[in-house]
C-alpha positions as CSV (number, residue, x, y, z in Angstrom):
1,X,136.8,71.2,154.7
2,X,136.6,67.3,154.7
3,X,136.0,65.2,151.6
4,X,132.6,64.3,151.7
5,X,131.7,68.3,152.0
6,X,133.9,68.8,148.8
7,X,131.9,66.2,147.1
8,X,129.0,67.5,148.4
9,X,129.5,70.8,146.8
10,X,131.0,69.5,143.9
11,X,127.5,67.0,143.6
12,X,125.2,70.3,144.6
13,X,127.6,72.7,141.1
14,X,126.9,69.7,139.1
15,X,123.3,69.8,139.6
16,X,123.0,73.3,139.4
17,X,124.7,73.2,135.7
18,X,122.7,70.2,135.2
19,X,119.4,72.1,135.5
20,X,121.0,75.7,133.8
21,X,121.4,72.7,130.7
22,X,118.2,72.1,130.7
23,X,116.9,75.0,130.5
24,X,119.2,75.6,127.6
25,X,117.8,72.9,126.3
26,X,114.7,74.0,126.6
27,X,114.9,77.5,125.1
28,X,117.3,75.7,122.1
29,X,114.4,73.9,121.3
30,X,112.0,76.9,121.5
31,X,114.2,79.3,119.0
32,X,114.3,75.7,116.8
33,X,111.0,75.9,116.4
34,X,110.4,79.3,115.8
35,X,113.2,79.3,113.4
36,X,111.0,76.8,111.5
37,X,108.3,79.0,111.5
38,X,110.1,82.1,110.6
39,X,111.6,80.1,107.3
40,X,107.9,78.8,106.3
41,X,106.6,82.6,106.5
42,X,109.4,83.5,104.2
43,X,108.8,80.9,101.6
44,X,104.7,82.0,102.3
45,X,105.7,85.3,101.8
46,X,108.5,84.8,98.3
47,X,105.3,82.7,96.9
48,X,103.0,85.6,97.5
49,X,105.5,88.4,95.3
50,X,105.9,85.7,93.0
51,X,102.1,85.5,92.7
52,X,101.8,89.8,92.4
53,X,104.9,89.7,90.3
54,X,102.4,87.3,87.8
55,X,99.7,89.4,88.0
56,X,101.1,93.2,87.4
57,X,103.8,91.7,84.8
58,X,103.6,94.1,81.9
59,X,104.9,91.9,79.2
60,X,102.5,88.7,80.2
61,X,100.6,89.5,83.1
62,X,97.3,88.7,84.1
63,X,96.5,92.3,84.4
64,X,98.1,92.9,81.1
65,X,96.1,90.1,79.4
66,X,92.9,91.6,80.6
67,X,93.3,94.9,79.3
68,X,94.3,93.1,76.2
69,X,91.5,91.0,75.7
70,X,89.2,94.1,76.7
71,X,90.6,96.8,74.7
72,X,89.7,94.0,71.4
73,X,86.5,93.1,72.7
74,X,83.6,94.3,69.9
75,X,81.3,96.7,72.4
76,X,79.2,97.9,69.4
77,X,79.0,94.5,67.9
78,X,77.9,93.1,71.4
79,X,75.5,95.6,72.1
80,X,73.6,95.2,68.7
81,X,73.5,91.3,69.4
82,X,72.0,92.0,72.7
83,X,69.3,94.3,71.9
84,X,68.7,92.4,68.5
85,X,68.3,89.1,71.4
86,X,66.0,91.4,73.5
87,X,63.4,92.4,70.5
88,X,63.2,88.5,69.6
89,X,62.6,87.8,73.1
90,X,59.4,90.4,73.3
91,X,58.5,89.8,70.3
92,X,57.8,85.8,70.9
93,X,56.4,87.1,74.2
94,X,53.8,89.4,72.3
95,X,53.2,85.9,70.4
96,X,52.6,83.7,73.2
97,X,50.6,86.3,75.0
98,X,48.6,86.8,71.8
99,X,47.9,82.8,71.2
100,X,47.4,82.4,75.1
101,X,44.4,85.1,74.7
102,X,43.5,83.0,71.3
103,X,42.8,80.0,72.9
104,X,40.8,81.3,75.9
105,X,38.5,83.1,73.8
């Protein structure tokens, strides 16, 4: 084998590993990237638990609250406020109605 065959073979290895780098390179990059996208999903995913954790807490909960505020909520009290709100409501209707017939008699 001469020298400049040698080289030759050498120059044609060298390329060869120079393009096997690249694509090294190139699929470095890709698992980079989705290594980046793997640790934002996690922190996406930690925010959401911390979110349920805040919701089903039983000592301060949202959940919790509710029920709270619920359970001491006057129903009966409510309820006679309402219908006491409905009779003044039909019984300025029945007003109106009368003073509308009133005046176009």
């Amino acid at each position: 084998m001469t020298e400049n065959s040698r080289l030759g073979s050498i120059e044609k290895k060298l390329d060869d590993h120079g393009g096997t780098l690249c694509e090294i390179k190139t699929t470095l990059n890709d698992l980079a990237i989705q290594n980046e996208r793997i640790i934002t999903i996690q922190k996406q995913l930690s925010n959401i638990w911390i979110k349920y954790d805040e919701l089903v807490n039983p000592v301060n909960g949202v959940i919790t609250k509710i029920t709270t505020f619920q359970a001491s909520c006057p129903r009966k009290a409510i309820l006679t406020h309402v219908k006491w709100l409905w009779c003044m409501v039909a019984s300025f209707t029945i007003s109106q109605i009368a003073i509308a017939i009133k005046l176009l008699k």
